[in-house]
PDB file with one MODEL, atoms N, CA, C and O in Angstrom:
MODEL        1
ATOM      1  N   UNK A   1      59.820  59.930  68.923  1.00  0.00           N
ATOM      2  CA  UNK A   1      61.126  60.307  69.431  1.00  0.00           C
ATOM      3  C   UNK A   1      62.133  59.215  69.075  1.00  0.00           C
ATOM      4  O   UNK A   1      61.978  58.079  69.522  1.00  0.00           O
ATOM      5  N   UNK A   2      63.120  59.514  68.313  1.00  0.00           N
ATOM      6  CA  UNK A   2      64.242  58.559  68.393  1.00  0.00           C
ATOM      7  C   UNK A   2      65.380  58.140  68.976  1.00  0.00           C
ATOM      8  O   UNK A   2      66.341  58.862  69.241  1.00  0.00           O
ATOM      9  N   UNK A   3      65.282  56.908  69.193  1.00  0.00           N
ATOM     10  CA  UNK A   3      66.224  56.734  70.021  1.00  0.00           C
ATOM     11  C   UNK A   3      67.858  56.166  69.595  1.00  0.00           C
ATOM     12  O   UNK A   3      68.185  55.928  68.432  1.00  0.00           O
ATOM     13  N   UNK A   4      68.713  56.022  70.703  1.00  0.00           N
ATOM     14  CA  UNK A   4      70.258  55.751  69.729  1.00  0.00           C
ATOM     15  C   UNK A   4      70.294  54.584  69.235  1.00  0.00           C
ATOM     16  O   UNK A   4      71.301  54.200  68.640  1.00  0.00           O
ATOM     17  N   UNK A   5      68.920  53.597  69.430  1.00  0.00           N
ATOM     18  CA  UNK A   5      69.300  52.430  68.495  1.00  0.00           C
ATOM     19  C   UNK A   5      69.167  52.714  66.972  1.00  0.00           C
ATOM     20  O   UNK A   5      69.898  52.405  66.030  1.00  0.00           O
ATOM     21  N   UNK A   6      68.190  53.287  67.025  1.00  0.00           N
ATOM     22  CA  UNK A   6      67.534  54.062  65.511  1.00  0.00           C
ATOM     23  C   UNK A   6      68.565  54.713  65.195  1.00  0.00           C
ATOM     24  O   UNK A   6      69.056  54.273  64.156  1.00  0.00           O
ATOM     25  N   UNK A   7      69.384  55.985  65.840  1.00  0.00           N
ATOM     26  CA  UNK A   7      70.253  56.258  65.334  1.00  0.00           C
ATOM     27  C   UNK A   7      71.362  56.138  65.910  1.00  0.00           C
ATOM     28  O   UNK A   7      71.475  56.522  67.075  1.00  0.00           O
ATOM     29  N   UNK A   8      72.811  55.379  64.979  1.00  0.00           N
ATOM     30  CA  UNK A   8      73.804  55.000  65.711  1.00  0.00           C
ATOM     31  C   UNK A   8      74.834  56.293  65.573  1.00  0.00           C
ATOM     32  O   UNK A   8      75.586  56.363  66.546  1.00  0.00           O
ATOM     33  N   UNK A   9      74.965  56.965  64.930  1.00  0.00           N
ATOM     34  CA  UNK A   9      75.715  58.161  65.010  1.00  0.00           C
ATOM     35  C   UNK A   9      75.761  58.900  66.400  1.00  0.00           C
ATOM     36  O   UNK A   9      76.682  59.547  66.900  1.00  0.00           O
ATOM     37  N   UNK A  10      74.646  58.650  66.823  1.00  0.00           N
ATOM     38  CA  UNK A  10      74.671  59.076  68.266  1.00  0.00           C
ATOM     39  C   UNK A  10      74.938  58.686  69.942  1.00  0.00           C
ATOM     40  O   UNK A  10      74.850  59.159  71.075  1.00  0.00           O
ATOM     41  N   UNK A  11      75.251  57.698  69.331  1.00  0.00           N
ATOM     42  CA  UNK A  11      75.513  55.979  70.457  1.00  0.00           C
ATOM     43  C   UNK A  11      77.052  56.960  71.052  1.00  0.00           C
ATOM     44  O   UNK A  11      77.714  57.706  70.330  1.00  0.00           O
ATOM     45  N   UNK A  12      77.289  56.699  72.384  1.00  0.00           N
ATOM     46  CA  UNK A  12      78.181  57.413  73.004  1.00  0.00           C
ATOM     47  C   UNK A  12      79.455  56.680  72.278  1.00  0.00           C
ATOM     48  O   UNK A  12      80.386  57.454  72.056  1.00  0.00           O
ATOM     49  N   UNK A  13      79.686  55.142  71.815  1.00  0.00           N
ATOM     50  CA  UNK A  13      80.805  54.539  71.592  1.00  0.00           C
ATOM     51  C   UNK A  13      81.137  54.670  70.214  1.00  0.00           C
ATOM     52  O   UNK A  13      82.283  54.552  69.779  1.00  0.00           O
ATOM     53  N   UNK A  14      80.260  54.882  69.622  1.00  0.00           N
ATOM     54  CA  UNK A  14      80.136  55.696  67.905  1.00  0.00           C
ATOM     55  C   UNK A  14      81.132  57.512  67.990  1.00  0.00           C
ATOM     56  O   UNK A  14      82.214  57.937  67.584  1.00  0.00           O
ATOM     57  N   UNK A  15      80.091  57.996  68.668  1.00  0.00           N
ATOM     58  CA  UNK A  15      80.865  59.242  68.917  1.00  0.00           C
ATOM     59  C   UNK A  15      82.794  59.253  69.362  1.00  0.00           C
ATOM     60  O   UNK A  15      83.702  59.851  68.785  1.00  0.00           O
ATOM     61  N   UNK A  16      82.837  58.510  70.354  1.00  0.00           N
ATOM     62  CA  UNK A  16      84.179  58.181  70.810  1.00  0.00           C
ATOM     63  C   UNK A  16      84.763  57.659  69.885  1.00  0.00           C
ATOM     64  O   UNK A  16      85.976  57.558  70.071  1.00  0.00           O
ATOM     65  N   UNK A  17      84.275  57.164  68.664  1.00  0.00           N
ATOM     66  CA  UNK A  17      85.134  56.638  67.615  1.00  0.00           C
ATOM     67  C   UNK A  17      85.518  57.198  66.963  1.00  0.00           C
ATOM     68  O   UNK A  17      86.736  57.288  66.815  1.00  0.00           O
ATOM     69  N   UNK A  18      84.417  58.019  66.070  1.00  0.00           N
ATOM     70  CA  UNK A  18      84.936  59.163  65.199  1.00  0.00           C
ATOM     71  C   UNK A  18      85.259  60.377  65.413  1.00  0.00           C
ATOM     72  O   UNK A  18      86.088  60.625  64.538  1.00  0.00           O
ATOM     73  N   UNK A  19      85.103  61.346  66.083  1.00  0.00           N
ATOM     74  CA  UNK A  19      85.386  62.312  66.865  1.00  0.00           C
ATOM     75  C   UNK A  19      86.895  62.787  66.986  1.00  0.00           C
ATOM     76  O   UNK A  19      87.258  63.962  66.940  1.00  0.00           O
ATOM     77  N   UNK A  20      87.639  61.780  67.133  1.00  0.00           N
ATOM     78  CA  UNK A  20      89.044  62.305  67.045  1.00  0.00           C
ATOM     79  C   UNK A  20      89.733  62.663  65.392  1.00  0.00           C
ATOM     80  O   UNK A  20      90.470  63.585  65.042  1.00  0.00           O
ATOM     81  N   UNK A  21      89.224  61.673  64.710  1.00  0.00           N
ATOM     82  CA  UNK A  21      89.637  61.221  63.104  1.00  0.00           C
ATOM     83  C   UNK A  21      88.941  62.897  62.759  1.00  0.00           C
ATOM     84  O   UNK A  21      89.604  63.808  62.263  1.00  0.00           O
ATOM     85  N   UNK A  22      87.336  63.007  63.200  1.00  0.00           N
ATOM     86  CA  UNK A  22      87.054  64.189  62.589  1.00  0.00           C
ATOM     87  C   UNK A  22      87.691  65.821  62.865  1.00  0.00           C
ATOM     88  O   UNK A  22      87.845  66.882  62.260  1.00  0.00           O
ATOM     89  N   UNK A  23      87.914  65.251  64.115  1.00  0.00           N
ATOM     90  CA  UNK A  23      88.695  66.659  64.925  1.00  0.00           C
ATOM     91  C   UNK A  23      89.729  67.237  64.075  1.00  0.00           C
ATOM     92  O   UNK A  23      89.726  68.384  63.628  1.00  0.00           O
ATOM     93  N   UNK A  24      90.992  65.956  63.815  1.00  0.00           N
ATOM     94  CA  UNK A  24      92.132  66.289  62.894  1.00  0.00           C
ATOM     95  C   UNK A  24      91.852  66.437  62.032  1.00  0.00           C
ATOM     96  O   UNK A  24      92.576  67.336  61.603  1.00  0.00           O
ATOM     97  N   UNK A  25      90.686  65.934  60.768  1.00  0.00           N
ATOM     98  CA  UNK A  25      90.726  66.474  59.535  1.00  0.00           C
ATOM     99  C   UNK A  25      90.080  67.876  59.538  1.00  0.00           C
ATOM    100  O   UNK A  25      90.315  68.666  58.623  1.00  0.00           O
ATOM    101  N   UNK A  26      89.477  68.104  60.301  1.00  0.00           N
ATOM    102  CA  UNK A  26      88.913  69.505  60.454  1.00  0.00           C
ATOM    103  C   UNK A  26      90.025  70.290  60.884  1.00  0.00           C
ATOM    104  O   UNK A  26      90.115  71.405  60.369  1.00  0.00           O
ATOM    105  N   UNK A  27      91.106  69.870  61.921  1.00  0.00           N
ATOM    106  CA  UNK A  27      92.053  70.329  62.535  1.00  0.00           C
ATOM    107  C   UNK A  27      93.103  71.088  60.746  1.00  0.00           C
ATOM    108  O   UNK A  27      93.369  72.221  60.346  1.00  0.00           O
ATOM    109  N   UNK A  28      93.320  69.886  60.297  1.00  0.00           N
ATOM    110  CA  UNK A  28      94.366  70.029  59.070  1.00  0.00           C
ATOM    111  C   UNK A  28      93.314  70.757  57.907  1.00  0.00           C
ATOM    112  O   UNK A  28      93.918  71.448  57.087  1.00  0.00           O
ATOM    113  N   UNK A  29      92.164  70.703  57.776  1.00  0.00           N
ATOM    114  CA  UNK A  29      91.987  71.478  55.913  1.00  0.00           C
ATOM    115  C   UNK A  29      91.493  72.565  56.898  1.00  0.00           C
ATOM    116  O   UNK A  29      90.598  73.111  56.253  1.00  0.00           O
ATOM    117  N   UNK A  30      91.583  73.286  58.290  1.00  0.00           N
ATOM    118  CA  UNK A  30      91.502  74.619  58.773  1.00  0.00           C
ATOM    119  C   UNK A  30      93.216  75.221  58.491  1.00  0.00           C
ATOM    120  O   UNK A  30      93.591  76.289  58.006  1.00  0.00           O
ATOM    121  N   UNK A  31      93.982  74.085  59.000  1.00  0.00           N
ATOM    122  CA  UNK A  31      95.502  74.832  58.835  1.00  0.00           C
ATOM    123  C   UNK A  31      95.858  74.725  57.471  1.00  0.00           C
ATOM    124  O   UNK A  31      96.959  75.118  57.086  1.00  0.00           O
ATOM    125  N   UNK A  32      95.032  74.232  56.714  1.00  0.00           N
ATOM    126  CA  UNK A  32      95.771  74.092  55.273  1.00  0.00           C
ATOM    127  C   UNK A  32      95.299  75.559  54.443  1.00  0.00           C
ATOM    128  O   UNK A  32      95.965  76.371  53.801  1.00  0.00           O
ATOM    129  N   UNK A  33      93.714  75.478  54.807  1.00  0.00           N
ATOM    130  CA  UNK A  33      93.173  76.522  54.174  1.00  0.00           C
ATOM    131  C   UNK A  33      93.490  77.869  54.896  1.00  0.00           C
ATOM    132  O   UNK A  33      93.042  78.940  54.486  1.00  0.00           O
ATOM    133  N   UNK A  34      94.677  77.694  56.523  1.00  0.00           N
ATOM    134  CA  UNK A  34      94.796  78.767  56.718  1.00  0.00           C
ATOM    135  C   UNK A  34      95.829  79.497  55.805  1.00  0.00           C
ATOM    136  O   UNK A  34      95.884  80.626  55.320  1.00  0.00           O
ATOM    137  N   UNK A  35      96.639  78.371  55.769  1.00  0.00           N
ATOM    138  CA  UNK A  35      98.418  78.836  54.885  1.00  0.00           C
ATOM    139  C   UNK A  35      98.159  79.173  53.667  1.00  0.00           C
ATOM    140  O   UNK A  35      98.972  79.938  53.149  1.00  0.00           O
ATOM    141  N   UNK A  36      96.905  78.696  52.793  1.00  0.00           N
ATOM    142  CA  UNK A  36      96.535  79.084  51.419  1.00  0.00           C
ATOM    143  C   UNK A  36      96.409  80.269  51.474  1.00  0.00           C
ATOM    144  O   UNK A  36      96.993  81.030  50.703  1.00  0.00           O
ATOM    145  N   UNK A  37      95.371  80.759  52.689  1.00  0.00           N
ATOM    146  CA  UNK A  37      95.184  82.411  52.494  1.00  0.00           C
ATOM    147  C   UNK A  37      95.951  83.048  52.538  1.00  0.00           C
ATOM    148  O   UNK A  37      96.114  84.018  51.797  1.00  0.00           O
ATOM    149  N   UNK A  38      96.846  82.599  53.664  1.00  0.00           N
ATOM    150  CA  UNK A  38      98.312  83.644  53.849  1.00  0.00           C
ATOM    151  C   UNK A  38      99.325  83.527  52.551  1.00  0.00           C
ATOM    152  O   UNK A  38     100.061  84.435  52.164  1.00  0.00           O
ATOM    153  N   UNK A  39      99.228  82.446  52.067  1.00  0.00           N
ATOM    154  CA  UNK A  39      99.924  82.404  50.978  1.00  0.00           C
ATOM    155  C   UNK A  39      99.229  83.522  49.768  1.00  0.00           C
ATOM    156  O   UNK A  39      99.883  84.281  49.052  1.00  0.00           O
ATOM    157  N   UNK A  40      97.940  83.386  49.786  1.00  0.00           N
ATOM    158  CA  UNK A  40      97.053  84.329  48.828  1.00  0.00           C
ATOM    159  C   UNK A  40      97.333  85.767  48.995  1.00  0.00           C
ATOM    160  O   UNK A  40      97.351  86.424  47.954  1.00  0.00           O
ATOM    161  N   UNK A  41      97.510  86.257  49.880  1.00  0.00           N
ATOM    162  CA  UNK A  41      97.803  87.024  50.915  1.00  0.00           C
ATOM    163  C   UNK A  41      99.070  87.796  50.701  1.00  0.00           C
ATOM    164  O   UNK A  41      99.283  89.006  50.627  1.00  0.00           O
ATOM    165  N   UNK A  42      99.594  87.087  50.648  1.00  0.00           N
ATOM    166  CA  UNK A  42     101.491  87.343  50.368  1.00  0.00           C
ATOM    167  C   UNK A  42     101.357  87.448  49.006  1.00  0.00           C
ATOM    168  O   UNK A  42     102.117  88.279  48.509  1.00  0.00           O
ATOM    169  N   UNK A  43     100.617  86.859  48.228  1.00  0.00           N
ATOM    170  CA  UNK A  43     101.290  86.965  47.047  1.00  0.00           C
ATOM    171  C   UNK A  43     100.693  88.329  46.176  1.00  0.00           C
ATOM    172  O   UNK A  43     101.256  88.810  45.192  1.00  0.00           O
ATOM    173  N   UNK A  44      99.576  88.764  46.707  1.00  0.00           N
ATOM    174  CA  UNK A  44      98.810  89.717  46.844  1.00  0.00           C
ATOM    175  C   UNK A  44      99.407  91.163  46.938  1.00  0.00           C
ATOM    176  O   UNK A  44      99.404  92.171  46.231  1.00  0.00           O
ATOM    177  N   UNK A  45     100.010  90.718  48.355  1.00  0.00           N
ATOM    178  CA  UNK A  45     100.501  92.319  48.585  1.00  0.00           C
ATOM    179  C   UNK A  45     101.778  92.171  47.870  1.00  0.00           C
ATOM    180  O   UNK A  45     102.182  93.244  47.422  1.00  0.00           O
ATOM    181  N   UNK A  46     102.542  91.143  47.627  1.00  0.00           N
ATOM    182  CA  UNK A  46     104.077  91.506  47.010  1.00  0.00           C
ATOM    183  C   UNK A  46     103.659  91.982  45.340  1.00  0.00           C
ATOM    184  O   UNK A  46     104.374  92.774  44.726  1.00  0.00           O
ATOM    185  N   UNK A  47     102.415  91.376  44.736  1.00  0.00           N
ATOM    186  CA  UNK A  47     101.938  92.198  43.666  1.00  0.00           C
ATOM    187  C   UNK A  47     102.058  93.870  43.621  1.00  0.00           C
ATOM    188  O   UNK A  47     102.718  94.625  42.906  1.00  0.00           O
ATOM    189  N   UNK A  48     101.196  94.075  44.619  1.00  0.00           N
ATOM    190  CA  UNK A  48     100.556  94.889  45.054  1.00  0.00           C
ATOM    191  C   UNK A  48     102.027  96.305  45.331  1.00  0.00           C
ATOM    192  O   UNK A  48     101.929  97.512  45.110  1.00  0.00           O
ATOM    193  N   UNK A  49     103.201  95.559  45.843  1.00  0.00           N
ATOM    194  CA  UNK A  49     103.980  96.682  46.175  1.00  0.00           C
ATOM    195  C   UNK A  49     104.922  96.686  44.539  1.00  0.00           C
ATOM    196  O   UNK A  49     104.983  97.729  43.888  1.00  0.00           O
ATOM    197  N   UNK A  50     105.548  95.482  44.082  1.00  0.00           N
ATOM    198  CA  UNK A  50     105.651  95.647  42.936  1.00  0.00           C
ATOM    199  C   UNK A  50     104.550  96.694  42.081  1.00  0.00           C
ATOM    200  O   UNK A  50     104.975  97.848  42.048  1.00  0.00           O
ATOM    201  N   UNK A  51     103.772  96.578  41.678  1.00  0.00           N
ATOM    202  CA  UNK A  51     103.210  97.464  41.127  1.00  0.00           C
ATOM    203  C   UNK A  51     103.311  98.766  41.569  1.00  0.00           C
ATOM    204  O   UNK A  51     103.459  99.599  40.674  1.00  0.00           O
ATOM    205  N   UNK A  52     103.253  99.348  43.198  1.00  0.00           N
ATOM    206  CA  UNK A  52     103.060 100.512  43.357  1.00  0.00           C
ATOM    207  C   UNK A  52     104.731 101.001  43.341  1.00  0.00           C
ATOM    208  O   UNK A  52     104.917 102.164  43.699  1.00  0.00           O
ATOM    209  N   UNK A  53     106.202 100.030  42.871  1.00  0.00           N
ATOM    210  CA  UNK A  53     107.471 100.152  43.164  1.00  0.00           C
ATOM    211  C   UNK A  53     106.856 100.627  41.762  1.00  0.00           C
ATOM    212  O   UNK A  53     106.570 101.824  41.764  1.00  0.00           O
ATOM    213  N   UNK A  54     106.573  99.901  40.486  1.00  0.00           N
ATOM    214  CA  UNK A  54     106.415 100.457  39.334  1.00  0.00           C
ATOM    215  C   UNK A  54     106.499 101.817  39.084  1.00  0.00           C
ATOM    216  O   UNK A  54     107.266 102.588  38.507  1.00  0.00           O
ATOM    217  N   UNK A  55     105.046 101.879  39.953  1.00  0.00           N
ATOM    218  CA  UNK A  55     104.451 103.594  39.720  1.00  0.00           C
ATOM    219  C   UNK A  55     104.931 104.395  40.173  1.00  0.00           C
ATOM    220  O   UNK A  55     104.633 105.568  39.946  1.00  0.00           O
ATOM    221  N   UNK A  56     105.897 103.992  41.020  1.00  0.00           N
ATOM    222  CA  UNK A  56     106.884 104.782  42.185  1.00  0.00           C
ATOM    223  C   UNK A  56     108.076 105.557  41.011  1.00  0.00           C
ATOM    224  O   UNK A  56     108.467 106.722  40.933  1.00  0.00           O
ATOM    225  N   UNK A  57     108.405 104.340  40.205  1.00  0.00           N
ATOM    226  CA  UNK A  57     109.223 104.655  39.179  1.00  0.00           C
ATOM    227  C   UNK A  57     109.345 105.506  37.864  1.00  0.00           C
ATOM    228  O   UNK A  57     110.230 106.282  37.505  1.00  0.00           O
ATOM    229  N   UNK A  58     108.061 105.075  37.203  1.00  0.00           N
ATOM    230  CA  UNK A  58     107.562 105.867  36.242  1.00  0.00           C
ATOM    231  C   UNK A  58     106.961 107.051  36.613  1.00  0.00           C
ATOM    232  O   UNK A  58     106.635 107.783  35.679  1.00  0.00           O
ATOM    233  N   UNK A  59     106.665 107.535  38.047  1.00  0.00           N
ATOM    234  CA  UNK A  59     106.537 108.474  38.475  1.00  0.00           C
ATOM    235  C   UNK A  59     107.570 109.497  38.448  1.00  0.00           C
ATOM    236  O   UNK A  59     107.487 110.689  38.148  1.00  0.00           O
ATOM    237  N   UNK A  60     108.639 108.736  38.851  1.00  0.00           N
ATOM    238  CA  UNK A  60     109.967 109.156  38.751  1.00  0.00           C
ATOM    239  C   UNK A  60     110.387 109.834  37.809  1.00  0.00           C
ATOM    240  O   UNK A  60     110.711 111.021  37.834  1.00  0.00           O
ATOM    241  N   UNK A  61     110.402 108.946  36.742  1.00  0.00           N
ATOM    242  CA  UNK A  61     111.422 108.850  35.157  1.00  0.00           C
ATOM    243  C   UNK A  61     110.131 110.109  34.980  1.00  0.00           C
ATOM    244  O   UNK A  61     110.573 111.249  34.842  1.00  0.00           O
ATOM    245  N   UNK A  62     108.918 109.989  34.977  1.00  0.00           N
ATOM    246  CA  UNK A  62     107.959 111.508  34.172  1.00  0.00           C
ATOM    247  C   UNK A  62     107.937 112.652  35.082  1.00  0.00           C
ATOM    248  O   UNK A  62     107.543 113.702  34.576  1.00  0.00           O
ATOM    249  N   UNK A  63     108.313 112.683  36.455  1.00  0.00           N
ATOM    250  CA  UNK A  63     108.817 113.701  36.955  1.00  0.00           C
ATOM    251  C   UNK A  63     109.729 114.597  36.613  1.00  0.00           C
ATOM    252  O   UNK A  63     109.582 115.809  36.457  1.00  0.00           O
ATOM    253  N   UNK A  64     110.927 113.770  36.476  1.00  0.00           N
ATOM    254  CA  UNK A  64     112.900 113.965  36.006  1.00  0.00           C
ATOM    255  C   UNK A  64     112.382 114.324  34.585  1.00  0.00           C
ATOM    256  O   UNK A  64     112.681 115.480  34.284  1.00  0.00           O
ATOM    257  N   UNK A  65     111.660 113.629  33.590  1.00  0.00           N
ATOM    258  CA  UNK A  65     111.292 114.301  32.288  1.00  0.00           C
ATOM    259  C   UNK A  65     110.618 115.810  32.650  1.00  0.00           C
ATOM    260  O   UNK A  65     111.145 116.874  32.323  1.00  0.00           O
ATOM    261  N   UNK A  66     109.431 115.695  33.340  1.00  0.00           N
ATOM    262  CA  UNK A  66     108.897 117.409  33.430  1.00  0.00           C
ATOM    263  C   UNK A  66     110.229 118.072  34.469  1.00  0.00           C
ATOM    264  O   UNK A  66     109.608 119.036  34.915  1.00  0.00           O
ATOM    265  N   UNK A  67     110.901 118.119  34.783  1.00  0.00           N
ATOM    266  CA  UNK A  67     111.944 119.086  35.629  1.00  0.00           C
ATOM    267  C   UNK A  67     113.074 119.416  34.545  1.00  0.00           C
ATOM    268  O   UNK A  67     113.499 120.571  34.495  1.00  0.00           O
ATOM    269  N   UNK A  68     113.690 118.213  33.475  1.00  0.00           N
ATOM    270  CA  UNK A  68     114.534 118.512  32.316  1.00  0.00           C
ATOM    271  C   UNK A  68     113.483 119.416  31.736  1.00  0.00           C
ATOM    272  O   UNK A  68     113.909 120.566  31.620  1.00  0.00           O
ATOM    273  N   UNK A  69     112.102 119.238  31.289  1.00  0.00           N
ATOM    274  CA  UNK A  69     111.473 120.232  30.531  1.00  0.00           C
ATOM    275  C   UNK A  69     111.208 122.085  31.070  1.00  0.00           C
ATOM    276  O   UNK A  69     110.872 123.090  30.444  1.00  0.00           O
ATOM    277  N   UNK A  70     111.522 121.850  32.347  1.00  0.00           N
ATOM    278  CA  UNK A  70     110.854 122.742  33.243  1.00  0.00           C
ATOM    279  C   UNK A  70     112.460 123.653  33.248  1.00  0.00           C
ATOM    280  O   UNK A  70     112.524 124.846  32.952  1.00  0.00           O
ATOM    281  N   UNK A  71     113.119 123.195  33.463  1.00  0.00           N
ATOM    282  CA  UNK A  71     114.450 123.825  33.463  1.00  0.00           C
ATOM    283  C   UNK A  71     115.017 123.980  31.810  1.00  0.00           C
ATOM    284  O   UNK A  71     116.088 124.577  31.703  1.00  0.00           O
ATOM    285  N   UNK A  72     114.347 123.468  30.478  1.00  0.00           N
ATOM    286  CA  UNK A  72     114.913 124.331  29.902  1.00  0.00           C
ATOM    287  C   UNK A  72     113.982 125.269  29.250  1.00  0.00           C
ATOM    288  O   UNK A  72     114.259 125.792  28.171  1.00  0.00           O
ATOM    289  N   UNK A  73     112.675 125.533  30.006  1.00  0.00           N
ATOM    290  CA  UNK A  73     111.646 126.394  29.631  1.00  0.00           C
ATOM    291  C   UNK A  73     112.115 127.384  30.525  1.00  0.00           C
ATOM    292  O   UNK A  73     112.202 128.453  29.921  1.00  0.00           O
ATOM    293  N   UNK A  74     112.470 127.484  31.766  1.00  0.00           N
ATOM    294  CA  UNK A  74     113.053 128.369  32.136  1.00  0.00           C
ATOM    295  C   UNK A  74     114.138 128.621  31.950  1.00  0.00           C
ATOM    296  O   UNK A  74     114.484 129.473  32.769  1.00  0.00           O
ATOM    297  N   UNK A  75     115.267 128.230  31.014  1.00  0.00           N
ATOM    298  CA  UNK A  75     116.479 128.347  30.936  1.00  0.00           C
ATOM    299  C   UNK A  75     116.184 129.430  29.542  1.00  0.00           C
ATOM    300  O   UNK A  75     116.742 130.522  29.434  1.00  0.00           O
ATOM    301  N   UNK A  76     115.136 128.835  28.470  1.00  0.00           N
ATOM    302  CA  UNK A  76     114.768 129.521  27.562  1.00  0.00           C
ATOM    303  C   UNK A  76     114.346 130.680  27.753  1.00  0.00           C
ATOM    304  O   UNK A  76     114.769 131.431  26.874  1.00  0.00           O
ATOM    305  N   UNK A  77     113.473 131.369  28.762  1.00  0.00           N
ATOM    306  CA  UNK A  77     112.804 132.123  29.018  1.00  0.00           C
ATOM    307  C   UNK A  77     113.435 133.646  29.655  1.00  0.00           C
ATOM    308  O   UNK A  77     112.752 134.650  29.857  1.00  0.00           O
ATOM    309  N   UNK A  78     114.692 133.528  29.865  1.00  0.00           N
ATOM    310  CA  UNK A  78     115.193 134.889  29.903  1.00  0.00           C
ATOM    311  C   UNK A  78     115.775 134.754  28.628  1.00  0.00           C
ATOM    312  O   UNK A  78     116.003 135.838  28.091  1.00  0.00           O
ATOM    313  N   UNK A  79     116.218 133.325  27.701  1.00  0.00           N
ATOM    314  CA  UNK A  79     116.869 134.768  26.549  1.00  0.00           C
ATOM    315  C   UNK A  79     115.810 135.235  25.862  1.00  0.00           C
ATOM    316  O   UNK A  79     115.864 136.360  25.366  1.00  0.00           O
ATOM    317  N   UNK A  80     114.708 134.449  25.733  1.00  0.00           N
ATOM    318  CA  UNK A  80     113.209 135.664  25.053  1.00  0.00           C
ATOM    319  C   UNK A  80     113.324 137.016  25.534  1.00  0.00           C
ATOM    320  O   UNK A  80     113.499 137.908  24.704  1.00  0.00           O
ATOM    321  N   UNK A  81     113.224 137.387  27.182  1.00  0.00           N
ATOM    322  CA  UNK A  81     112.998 138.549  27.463  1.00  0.00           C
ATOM    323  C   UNK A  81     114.585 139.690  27.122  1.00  0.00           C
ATOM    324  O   UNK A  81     114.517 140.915  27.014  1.00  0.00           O
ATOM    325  N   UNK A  82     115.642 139.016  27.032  1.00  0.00           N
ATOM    326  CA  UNK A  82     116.951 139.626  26.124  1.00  0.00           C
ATOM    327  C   UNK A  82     116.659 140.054  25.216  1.00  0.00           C
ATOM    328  O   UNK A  82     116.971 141.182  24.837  1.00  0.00           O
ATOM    329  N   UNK A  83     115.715 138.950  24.398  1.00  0.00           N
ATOM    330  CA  UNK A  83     116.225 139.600  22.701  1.00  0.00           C
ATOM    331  C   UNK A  83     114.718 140.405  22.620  1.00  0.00           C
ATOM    332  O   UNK A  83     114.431 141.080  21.632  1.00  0.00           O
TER     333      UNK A  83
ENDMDL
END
């Protein structure tokens, strides 16, 4: 069985030493690596809506193309049944 002379990491005045130093660096690369994600995050979805603003668009513009096509297939289509 070992005891805290054997190991000093475990000595109550060891602990009281480092413990705070470790707290904050654990404290800060948790808040650092939190803002990275959110930053990952953000940059993600603003991709993400850009692209679907894209498709939103070209959806658009090939819609407005099939409705110009659509209106002069039907615009065409009674003078066929005229002549």
């Amino acid at each position: 069985m070992l005891s805290t002379k054997q190991c000093p990491l475990f000595n109550a005045g060891s602990i009281q030493h480092w413990t705070p130093q470790f707290d904050v660096s654990i404290a800060l690369s948790l808040i650092i690596y939190f803002m990275l994600f959110i930053l990952f995050l953000y940059i993600n979805i603003t991709i993400i809506i850009l692209l679907s603003s894209f498709d939103l668009l070209f959806n658009y513009l090939h819609h407005q193309h099939n409705y110009c096509t659509v209106s002069t297939t039907t615009y065409r289509q009674p003078q066929n049944n005229a002549s």
